[in-house]
Backbone and ligand atoms as CSV (ligand in chain L), in Angstrom:
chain,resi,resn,atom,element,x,y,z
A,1,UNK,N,N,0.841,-1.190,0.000
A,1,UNK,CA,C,0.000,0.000,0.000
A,1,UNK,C,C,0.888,1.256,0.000
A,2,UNK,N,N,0.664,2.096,-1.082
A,2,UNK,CA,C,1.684,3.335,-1.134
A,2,UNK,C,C,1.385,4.158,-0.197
A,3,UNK,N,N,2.210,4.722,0.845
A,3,UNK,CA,C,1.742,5.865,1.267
A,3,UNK,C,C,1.426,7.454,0.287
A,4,UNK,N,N,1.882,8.161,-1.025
A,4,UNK,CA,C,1.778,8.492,-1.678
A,4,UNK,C,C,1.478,8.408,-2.931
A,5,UNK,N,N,0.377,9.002,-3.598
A,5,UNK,CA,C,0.052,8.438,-5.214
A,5,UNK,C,C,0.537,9.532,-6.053
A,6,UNK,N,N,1.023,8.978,-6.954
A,6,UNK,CA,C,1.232,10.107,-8.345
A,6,UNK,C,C,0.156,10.259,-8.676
A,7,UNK,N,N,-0.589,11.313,-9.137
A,7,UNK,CA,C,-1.390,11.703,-10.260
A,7,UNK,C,C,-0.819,12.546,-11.805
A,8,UNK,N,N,-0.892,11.702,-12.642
A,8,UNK,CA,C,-0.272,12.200,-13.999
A,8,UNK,C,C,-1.404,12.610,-14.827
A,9,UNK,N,N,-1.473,13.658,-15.905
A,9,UNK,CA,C,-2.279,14.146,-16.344
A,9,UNK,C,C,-1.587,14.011,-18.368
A,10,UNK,N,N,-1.615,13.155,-18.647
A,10,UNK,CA,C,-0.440,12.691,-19.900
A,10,UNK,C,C,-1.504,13.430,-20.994
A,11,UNK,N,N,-0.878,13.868,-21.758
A,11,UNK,CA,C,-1.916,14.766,-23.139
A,11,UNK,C,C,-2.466,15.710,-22.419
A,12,UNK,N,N,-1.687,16.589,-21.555
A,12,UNK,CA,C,-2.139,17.875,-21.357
A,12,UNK,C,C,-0.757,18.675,-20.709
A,13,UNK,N,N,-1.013,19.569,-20.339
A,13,UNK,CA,C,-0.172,20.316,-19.763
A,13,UNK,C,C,0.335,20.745,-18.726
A,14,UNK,N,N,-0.406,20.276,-18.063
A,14,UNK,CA,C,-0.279,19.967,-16.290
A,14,UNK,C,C,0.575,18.700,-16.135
A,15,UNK,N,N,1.383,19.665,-15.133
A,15,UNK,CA,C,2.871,18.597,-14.592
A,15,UNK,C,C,1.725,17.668,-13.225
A,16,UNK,N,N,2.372,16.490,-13.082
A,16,UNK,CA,C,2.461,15.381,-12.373
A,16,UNK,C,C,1.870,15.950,-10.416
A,17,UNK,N,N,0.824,15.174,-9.870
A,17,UNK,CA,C,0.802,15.997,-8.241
A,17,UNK,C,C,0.876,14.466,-7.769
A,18,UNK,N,N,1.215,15.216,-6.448
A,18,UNK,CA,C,1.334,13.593,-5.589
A,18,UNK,C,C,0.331,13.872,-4.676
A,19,UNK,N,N,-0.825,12.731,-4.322
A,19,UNK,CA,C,-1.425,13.051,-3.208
A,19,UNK,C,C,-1.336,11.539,-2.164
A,20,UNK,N,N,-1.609,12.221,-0.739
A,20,UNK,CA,C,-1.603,10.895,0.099
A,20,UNK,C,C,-2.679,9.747,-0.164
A,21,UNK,N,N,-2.324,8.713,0.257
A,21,UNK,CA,C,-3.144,7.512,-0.476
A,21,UNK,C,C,-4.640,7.821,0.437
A,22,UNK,N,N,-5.584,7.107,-0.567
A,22,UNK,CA,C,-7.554,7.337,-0.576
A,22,UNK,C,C,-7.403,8.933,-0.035
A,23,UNK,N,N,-6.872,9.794,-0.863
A,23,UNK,CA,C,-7.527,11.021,-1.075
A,23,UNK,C,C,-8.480,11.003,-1.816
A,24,UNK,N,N,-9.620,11.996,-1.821
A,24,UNK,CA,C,-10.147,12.698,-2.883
A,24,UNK,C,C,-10.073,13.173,-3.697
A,25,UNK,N,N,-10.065,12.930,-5.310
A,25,UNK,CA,C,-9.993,13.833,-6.018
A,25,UNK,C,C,-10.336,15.202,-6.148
A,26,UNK,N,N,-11.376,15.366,-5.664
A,26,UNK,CA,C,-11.947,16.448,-5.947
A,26,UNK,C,C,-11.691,17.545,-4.622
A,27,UNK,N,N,-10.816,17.463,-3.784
A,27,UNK,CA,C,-10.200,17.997,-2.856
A,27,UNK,C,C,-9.527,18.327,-2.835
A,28,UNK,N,N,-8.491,17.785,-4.159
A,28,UNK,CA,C,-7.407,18.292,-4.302
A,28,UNK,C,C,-6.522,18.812,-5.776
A,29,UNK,N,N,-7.803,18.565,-6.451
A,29,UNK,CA,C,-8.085,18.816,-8.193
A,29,UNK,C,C,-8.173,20.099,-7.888
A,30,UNK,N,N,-7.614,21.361,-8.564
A,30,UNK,CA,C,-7.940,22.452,-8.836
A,30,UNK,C,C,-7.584,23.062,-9.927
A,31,UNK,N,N,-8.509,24.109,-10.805
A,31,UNK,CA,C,-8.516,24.346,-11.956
A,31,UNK,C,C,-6.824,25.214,-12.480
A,32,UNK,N,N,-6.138,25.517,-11.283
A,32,UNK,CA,C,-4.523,25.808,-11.176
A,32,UNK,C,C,-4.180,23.947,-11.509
A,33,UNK,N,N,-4.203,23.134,-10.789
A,33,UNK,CA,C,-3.112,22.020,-10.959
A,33,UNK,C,C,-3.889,20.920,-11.624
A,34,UNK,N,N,-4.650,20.776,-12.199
A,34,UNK,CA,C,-5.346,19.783,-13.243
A,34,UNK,C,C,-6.623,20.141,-14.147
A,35,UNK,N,N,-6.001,19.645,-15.297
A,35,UNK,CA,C,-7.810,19.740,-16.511
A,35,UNK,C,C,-8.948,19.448,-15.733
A,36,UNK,N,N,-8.537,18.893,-15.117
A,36,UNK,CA,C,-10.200,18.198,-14.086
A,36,UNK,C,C,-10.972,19.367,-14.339
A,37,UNK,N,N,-12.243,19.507,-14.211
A,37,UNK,CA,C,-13.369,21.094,-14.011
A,37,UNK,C,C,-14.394,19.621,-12.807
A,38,UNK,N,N,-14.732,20.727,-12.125
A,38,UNK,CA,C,-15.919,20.303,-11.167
A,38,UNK,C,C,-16.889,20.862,-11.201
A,39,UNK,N,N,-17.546,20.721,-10.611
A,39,UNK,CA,C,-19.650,21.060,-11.019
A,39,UNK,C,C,-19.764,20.846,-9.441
A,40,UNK,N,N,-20.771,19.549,-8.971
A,40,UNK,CA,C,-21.248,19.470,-7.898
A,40,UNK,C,C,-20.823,18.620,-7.428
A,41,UNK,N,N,-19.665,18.247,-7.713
A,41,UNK,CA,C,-18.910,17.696,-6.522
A,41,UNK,C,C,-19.537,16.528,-5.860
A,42,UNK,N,N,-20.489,15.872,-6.260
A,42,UNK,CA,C,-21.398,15.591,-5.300
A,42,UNK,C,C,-22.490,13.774,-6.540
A,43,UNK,N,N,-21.440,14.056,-7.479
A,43,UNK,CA,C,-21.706,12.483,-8.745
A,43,UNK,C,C,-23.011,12.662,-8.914
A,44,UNK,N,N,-23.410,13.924,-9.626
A,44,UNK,CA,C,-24.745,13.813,-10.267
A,44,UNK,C,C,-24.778,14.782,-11.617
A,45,UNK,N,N,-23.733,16.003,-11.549
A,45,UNK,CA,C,-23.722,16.352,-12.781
A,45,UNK,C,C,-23.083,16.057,-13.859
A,46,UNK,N,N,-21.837,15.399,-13.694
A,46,UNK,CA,C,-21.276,14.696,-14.974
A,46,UNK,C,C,-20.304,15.865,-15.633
A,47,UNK,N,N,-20.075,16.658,-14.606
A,47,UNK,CA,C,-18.841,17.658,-15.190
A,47,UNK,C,C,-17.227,16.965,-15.031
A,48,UNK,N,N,-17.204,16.417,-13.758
A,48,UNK,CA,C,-15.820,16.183,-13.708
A,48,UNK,C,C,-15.828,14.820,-14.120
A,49,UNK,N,N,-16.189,14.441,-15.606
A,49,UNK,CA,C,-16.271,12.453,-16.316
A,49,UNK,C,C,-14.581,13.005,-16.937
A,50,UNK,N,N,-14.303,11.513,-16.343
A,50,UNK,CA,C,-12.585,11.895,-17.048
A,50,UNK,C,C,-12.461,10.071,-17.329
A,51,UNK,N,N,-11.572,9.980,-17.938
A,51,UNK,CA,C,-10.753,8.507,-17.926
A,51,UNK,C,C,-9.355,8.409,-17.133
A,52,UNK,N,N,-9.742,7.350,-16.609
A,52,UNK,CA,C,-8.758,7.322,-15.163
A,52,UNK,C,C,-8.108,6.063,-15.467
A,53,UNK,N,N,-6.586,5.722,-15.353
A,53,UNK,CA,C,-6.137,4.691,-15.650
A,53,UNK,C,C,-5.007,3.996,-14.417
A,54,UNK,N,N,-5.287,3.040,-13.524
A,54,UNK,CA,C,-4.704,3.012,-12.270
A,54,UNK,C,C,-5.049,2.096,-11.226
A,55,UNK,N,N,-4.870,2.160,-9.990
A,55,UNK,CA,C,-5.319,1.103,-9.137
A,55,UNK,C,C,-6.469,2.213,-8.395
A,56,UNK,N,N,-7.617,1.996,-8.556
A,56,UNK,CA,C,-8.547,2.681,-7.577
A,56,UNK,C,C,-9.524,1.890,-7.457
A,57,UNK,N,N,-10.055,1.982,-6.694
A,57,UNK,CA,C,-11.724,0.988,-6.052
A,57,UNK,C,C,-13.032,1.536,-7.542
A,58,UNK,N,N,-13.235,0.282,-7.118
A,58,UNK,CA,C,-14.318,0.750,-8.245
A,58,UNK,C,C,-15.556,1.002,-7.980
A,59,UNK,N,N,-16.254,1.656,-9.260
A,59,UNK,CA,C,-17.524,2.935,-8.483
A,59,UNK,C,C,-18.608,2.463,-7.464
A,60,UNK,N,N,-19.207,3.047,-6.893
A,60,UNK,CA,C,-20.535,2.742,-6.329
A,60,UNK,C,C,-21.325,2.920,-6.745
A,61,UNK,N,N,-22.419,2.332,-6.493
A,61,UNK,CA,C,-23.411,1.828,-7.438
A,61,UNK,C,C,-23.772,3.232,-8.225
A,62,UNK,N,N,-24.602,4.403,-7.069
A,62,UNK,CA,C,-24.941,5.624,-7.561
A,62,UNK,C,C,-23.896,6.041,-8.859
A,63,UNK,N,N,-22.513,6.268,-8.781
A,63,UNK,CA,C,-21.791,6.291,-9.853
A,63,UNK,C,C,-21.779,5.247,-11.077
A,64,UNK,N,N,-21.903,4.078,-10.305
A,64,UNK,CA,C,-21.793,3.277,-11.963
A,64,UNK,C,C,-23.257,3.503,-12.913
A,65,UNK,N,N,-24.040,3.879,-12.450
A,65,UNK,CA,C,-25.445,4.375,-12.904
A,65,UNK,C,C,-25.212,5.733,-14.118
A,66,UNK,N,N,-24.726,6.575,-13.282
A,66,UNK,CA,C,-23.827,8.057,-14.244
A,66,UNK,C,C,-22.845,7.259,-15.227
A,67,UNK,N,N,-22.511,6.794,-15.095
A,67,UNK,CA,C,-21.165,6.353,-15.686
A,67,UNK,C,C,-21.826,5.373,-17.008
A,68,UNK,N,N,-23.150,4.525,-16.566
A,68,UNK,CA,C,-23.424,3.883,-18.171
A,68,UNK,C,C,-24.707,4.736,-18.866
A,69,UNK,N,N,-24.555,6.097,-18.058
A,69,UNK,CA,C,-25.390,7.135,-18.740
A,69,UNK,C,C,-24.570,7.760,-19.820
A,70,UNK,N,N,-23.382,8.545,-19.083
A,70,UNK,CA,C,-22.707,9.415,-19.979
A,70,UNK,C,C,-21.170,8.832,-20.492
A,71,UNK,N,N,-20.964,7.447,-20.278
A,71,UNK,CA,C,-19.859,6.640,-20.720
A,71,UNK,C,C,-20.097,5.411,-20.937
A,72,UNK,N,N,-21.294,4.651,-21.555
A,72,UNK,CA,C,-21.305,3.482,-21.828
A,72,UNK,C,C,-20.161,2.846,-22.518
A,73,UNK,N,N,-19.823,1.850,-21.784
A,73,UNK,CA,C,-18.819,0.637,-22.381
A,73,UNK,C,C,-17.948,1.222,-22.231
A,74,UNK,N,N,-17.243,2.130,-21.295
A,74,UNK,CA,C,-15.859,2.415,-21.070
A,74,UNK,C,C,-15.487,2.134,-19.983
A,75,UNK,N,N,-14.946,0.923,-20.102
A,75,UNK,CA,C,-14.368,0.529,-18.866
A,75,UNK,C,C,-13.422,1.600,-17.648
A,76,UNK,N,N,-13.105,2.548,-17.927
A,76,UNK,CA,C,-11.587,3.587,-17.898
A,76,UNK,C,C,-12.646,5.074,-16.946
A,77,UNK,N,N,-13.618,4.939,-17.577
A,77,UNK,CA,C,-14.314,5.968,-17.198
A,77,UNK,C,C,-14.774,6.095,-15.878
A,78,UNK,N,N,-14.815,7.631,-15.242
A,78,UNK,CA,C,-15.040,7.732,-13.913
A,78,UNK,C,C,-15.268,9.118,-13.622
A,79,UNK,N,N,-16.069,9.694,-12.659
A,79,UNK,CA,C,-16.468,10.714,-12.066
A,79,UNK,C,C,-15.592,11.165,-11.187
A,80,UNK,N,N,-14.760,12.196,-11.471
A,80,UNK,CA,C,-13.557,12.102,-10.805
A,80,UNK,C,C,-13.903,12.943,-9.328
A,81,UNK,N,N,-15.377,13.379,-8.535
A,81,UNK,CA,C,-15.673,13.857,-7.567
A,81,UNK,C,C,-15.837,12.376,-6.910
A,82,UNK,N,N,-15.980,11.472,-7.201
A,82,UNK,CA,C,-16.305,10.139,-6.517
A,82,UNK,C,C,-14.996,9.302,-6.124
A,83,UNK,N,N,-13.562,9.862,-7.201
A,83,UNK,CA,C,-12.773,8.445,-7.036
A,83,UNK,C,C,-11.800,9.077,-5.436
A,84,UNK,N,N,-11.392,7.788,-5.201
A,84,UNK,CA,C,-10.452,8.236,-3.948
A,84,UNK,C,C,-8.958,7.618,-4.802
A,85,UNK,N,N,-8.280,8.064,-4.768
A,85,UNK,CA,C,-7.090,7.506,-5.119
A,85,UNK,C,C,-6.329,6.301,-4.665
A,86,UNK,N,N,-6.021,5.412,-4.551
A,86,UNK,CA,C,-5.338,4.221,-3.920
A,86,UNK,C,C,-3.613,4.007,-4.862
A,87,UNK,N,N,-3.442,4.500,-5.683
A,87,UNK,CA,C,-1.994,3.874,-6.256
A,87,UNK,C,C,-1.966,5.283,-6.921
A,88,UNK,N,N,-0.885,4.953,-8.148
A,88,UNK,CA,C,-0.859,5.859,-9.318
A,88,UNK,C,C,-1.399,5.853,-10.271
A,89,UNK,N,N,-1.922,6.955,-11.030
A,89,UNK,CA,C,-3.191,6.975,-11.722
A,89,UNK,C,C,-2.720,8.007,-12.776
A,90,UNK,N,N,-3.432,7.706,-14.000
A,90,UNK,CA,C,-2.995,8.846,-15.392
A,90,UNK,C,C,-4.531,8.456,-15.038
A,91,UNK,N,N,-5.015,10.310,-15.575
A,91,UNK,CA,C,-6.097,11.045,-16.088
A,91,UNK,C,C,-6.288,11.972,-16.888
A,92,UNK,N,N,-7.039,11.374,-17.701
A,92,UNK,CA,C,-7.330,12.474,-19.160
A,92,UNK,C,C,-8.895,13.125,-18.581
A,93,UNK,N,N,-9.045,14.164,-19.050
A,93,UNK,CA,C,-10.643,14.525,-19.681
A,93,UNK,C,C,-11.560,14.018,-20.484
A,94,UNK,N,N,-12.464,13.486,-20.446
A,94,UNK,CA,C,-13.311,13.419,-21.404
A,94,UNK,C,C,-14.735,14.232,-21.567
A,95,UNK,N,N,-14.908,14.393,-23.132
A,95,UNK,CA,C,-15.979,14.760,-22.883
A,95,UNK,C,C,-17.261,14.291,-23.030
A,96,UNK,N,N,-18.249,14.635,-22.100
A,96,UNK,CA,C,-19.317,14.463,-21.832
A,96,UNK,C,C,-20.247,13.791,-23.139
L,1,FES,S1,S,-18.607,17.283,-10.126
L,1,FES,FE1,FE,-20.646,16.752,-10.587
L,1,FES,S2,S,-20.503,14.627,-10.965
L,1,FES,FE2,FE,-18.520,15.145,-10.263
């Protein structure tokens, strides 16, 4: 179990953050240090859908519901106000 995770943001322009392991994304995503954008914070508007590639827990139910709304059949896909981080993780944007 890492005590620290990389977060890499590859095909964009934002350099690399480290956060402590099962952080929040969305706690520590800000429109200064990642593409991420947030809405409501809260896995119902579908602003922060990104593709996440990494060791993290996978969604809860309420999320996997959003997720075969506005990302069917993408395995990769995730609400990045919902994920907690557990390892190292590359994240792109996607859009909606
Ligand atoms: S910010 Fe609204 S679903 Fe994540």
């Amino acid at each position: 179990m890492p005590d620290l995770c990389n977060i890499s943001f590859p095909g964009s322009d934002f350099a690399s953050i480290t956060l402590e392991f099962n952080k929040n994304l969305s706690e520590h995503l800000t429109i200064q240090n990642s593409p991420v954008l947030f809405g409501c914070r809260t896995g119902i508007c579908g602003t922060c859908l990104i593709k996440i590639i990494g060791n993290i827990p996978p969604p809860e139910a309420d999320e996997q519901e959003m997720l075969e709304t506005l990302a069917p059949n993408n395995p990769y896909a995730r609400l990045a106000c919902q994920v907690h981080v557990t390892g190292n993780v590359e994240i792109c944007r996607m859009e909606g």
